[in-house]
N, C-alpha and C positions, 0 to 999 in steps of 0.2 A: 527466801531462797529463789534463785533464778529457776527460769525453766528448764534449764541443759540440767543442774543441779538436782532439779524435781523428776525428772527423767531419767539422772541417775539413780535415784531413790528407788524407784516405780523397778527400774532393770533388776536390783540388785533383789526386790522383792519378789518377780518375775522367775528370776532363777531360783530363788530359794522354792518356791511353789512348783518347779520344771517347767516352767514354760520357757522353754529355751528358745523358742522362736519370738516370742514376744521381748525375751532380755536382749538376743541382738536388735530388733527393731528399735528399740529403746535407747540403747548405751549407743547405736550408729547415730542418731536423729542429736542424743545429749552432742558425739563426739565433733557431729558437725555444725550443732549453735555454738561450741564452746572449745572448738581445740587447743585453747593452752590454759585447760585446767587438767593437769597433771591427776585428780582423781578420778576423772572421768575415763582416763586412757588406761590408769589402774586396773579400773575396775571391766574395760573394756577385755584387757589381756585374761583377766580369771575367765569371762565371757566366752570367749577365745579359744581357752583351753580347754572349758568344759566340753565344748564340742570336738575337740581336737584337733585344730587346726592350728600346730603350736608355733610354726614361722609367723604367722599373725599373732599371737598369743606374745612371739616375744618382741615383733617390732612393736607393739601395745606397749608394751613394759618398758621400751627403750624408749619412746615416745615420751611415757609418764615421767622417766629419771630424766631425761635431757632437758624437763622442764622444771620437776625437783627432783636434783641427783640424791636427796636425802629424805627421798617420801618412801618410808621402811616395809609400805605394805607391797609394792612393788618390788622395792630389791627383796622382799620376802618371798612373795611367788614367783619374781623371775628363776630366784635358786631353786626355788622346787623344780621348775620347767628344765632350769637347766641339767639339776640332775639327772632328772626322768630320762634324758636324753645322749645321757652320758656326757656331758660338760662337766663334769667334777671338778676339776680346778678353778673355771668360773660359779659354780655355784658356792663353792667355801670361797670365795671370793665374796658374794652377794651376801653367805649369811653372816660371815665374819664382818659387813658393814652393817649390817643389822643388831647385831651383837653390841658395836661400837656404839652405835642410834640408841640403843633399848637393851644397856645390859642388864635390868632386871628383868626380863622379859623371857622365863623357863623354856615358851616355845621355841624362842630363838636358837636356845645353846641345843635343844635338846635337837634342833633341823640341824644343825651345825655338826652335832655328834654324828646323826645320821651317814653323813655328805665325807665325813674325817672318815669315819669307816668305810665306807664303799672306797674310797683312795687308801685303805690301806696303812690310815696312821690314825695305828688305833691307841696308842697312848693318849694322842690328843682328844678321840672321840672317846676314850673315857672318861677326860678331864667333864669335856662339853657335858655329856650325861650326869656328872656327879653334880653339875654347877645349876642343872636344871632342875634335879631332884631336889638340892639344896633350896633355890629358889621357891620350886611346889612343891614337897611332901606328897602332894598327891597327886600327881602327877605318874599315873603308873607306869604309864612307857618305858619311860626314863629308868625307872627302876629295874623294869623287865631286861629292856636292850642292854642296861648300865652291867645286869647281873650276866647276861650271856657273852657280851665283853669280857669282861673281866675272868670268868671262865679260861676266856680265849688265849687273853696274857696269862695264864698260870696265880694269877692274883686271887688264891681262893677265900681267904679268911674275907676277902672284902666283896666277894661274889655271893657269899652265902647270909651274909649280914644285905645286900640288896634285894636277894630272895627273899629273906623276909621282910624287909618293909615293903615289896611289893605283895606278897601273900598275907601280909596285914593290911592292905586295901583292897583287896578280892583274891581270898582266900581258894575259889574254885575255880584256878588257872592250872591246868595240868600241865604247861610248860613250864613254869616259874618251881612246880612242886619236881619236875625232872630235873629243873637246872639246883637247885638246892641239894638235891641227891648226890647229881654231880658233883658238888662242890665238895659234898661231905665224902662221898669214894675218892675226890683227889686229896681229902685233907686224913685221909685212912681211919675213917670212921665208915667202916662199909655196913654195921647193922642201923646205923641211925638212916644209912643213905639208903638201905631197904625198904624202911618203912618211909621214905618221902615217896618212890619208886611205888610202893604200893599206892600212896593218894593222888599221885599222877593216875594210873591204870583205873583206880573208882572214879577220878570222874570225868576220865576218857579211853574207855576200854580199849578204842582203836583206835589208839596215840601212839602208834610204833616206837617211838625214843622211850617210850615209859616204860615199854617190854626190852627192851634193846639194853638200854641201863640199867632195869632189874636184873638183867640176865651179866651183866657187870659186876654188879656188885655179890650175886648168888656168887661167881666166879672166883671174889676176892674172900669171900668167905667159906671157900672150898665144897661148894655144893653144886658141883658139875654137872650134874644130872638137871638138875633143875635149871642150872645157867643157859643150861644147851635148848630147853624146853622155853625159856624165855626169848633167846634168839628167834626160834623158829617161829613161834605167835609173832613177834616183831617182820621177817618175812612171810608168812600168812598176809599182813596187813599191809606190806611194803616189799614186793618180790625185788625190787632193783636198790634196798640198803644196804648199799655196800659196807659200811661199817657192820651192821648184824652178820652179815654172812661171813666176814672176814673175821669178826670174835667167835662167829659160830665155828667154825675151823680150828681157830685156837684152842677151844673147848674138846672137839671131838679129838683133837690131837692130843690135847691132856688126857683124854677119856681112854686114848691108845686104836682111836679108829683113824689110822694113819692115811689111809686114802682116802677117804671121804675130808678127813682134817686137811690134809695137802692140798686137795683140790682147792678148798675154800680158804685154805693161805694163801694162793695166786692172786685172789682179790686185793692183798694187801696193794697194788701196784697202783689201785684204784682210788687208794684213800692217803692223805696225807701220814707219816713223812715219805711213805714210799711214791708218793704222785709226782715230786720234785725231787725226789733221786735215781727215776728211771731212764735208764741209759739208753740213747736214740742211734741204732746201731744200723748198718745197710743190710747187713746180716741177718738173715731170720733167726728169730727165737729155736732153741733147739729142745723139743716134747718127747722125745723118746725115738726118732725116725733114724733109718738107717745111716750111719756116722763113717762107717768105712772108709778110710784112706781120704774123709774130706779131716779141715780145723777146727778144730774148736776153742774161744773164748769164754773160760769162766772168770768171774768177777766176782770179789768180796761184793755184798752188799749194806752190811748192818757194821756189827761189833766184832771185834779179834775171835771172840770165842767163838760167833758163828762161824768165820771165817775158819778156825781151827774144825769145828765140829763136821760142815760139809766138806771141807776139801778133802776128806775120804773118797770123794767120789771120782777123784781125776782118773786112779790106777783102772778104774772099769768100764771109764770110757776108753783109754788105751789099750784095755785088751779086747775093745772092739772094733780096734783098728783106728781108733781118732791120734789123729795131733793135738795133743791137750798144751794149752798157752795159757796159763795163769795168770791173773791179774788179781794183787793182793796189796793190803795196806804195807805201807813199805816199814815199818816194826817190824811185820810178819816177813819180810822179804827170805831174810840170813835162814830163819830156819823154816822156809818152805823147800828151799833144796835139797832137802832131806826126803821130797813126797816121792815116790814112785811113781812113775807114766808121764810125768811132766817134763815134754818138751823146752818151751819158754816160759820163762818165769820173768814177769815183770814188776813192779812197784807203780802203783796206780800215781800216772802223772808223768810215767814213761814213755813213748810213741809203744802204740801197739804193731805189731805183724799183721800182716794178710788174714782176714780169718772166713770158713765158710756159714759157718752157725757160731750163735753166744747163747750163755745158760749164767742166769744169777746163781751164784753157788746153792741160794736158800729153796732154790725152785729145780734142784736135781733130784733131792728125794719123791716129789713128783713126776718128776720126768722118768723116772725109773719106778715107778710105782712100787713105792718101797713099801711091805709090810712090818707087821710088828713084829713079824718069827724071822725076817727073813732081811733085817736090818744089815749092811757091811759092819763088822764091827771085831777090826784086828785086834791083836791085844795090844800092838803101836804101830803105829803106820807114820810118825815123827819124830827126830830126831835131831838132840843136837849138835853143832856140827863138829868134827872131833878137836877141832883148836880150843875152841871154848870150852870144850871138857874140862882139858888139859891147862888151860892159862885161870880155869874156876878150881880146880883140885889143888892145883898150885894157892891159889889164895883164900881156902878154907882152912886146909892144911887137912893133916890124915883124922881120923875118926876118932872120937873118945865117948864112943858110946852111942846111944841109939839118936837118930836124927831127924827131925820132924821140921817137914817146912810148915809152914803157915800164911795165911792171905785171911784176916780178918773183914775187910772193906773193899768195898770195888770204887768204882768214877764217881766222885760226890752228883757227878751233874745228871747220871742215871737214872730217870724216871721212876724204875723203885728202888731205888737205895734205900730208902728209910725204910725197907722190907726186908730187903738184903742184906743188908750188911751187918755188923756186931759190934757196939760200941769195945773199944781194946781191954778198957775197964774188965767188962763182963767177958771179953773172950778168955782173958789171963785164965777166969776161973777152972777153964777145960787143961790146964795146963800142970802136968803132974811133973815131982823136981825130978832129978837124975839121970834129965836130959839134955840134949843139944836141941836148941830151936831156934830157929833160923828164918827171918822176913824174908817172904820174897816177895815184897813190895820193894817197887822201883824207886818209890815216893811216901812219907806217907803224910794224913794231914798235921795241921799244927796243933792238935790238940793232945795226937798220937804222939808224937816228937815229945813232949811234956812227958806223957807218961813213960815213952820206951829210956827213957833217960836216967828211968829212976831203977830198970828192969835190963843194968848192962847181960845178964845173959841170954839174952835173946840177940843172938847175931843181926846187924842191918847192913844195907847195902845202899842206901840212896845214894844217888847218882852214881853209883857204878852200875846198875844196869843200864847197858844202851840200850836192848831192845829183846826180839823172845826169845831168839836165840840165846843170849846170857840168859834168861829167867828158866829156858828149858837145860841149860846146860848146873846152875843151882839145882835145880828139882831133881835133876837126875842122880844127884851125889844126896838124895835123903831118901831115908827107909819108906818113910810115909808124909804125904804132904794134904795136911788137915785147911781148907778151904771154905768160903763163902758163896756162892754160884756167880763166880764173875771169870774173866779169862785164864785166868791161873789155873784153875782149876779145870778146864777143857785140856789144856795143855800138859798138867802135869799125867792127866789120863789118858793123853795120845801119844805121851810118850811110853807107855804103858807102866807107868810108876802108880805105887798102891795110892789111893786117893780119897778120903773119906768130904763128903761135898756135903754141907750145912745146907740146907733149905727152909725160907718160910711158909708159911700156915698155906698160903694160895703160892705153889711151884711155877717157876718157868714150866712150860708144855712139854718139855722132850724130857722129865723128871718123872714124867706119868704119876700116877694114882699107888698109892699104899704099898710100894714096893721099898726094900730098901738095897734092889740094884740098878742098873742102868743098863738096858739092854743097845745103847752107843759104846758103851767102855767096857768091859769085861773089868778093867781092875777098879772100880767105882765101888764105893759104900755110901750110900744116903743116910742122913739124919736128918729127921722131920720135926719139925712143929708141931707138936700135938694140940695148939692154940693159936691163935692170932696173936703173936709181938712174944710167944713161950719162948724166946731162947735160954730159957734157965736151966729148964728139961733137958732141950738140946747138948747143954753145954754139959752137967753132970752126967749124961751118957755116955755122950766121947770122952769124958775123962775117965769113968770106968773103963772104959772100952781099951781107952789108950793103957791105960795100969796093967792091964790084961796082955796086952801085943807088949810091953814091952820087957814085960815078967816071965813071958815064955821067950826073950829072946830075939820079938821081931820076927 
């Protein structure tokens, strides 16, 4: 071995021991007997870096490739340097030629995955992860980051299968035992996801995600009390997580502590999806301050039913003297005409008017500090508009008996549809004969189509509804419209039509606790879940129920 080479040795050992001063003496004395040995200059750049001096670190690095552009240990920690630094695209540059060099080589994919996710393409830095795993088995990283990924795309059955082979390599990782949790509350198994939630908290008490998730899953298990108790140990230990405090809201709002709940639903604007759907206005936010004779812009910002549920609140800013200017999903356009106090009515996507404040429809009952006694709640404050009565009465035809709409399923793409919703199979069951029953689905799926096929007296309508105003002008021509908690069922209630609304085991929040009315609707009836996935219950209730209304006449 030459001396520059012996010197390399001597540095690299130097560093390992920290003698950081002695590893540059070394690797400078190596770099100047021997400048075009590409190792020397390698090893020169880690030197480099360790002290932080990372413009040297990478002209080191560029030095060692220009001499071998395929010496992998270089374009290996060039990529790290460069990520560190924020060069993402040069560093999956560097490690995707590492990768080419040395693709059995777990570290490589697994720096690659790293480098794919911080840019945002995390498809690929799933792949990387799964490839390094595959590679090492033991490899826990891989396992760990592979399983918090995958989380992240919605891919749970393959998240929770990661979580355990990496808790089959160190079993006392409180993160791996929250992401496992995780996986099992998105895959609706919330008592198994309790007890991971617990092994996170034994054996890291003060792991806020592990109180934060507990308090998740308590929630989906309808133990509010405790869910809300979980949140707040998670803020004890994390006063600025935002996601706790934002569930914690949703809890106390289920619980019926409406202001304390409201307040802590404003966070949602903090966390995703509401972080990239907040509207950047010149206009100040408007909290409740004097409104008189200035405008105001409200904005949908969720789902139709939200939209339908708050925009109660236009008529009370006008009778405080606002110019209320509506901005709604343009379905909802036709029958917002119908609201009281609303000046301009727009279709979101339309030029807006002059405005002097704007308010997310979802952050009025906030702004008004709404209580639980003291909720707005007409017995309709919507309606359809009178053509569409008229051109819907026309193509029902007159009555033959009593009439009941129905809305079995909401948006397949809904985050808890598989809660919500009632396969058609099992809904028929609530269905008593010697009636009219009538879809007021717009659409429904292809499995539905099969069956409603077989079941001509249930009236449909796909594609003829163009939008609410046809769905609110149907609803209005039936005795009672029997419902799943999706937008149908907000609407057939603000039109003030009798409305009996299916709920599962763990409720939307504004459904509250153990009641079976709705202090939003005046004409609302609740049926509960008395279990987790019980729509059997559910469904032989409202069929008595219905045999009952419809035997005394409706």
């Amino acid at each position: 071995m030459s001396d520059a080479q012996d010197q390399r040795q001597q540095a690299m050992t130097a560093l390992a021991e920290g003698r950081i001063g002695d590893a540059l003496d070394l690797i400078g004395r190596a770099a100047s007997a021997d400048p075009q040995s590409a190792d020397i200059h390698a090893v020169f750049g880690v030197i480099l870096a360790r002290v932080g001096d990372r413009e040297a670190a990478l002209a080191a690095y560029d030095q060692a490739l220009s001499l071998d552009p395929r010496h992998a240990a270089a374009l290996f920690n060039r990529a790290h340097l460069l990520a560190g630094i924020g060069r993402l695209d040069e560093a999956v540059r560097d490690h995707g030629q590492v990768v080419e060099l040395n693709p059995h080589h777990p570290h490589a994919h697994y720096s690659l995955g790293a480098t794919l996710q911080a840019l945002g393409r995390l498809d690929e830095a799933a792949k990387a992860y799964d490839q390094a795993a595959r590679l090492d088995p033991t490899l826990l990283a891989a396992h760990v980051q592979g399983a918090a990924l995958l989380l992240t795309l919605g891919r749970f059955d393959e998240a929770l299968a990661a979580c355990d082979r990496a808790l089959a390599l160190n079993p006392a990782q409180a993160a791996s035992w929250s992401n496992r949790g995780a996986a099992l509350l998105a895959l609706n198994r919330p008592q198994e996801a309790l007890a991971a939630f617990d092994r996170a908290i034994a054996i890291d008490p003060a792991f806020p995600p592990g109180h934060a998730n507990r308090g998740a899953a308590l929630r989906e298990l309808n133990r509010v009390v405790e869910a809300i108790a979980g949140f707040e140990q998670a803020l004890a230990l994390a006063p600025d997580y935002v996601e706790a405090r934002c569930n914690l809201g949703v809890c106390q709002l289920l619980a019926g502590d409406l202001e304390r709940g409201f307040a802590g639903h404003e966070q949602r604007w903090r966390v995703e999806p509401g972080l990239s759907q907040r509207r950047a206005f010149d206009a100040p936010l408007w909290t409740g301050q004097d409104i008189s004779g200035r405008t105001i812009l409200l904005h949908a910002e969720q789902g139709f039913g939200d939209t339908i549920n708050f925009c109660r609140y236009a008529p009370l800013l006008a009778a405080r003297g606002a110019r209320v200017v509506l901005e709604v999903q343009p379905p909802l356009k036709a029958l917002m005409r119908s609201l009281a106090g609303v000046s301009d009515l727009v279709a979101r996507g339309e030029p807006l008017p002059p405005f002097d404040y704007h308010c997310p429809l979802m952050s009025l009952p906030a702004a008004f500090s709404t209580q639980l006694g003291a909720i707005p709640a007409a017995p309709a404050y919507l309606s359809a508009p009178p053509d569409r009565l008229a051109a819907w009465t026309q193509r029902i035809g007159p009555a033959d008996g009593f009439r009941l709409g129905v809305v079995w399923s909401g948006k397949p793409t809904h985050h808890n549809d598989h809660n919500r919703s009632i396969p058609l199979a099992r809904f028929l069951q609530a269905l008593p004969k010697g009636i009219e029953v009538f879809s007021l689905h717009d659409r429904v799926r292809e499995a539905d189509a099969e069956i409603l096929a077989r079941h001509p007296e249930i009236r449909r309508f796909d594609g003829q509804i163009a939008d609410f105003a046809d769905t609110a002008a149907l609803a209005a021509a039936m005795d009672l419209v029997v419902s799943v908690d999706t937008s149908a069922a907000h609407l057939a209630a603000a039109i003030g039509r009798p409305t009996w609304v299916l709920l599962p085991f763990a409720p939307d929040w504004r459904w509250l606790l153990e009641r079976d009315d709705s202090p939003w609707y005046p004409s609302v009836r609740l049926f509960r879940q008395p279990a987790l996935g019980d729509w059997d219950s559910v469904l032989a209730t409202v069929r008595d129920a219905l045999e009952r209304v419809v035997a005394s006449g409706g």
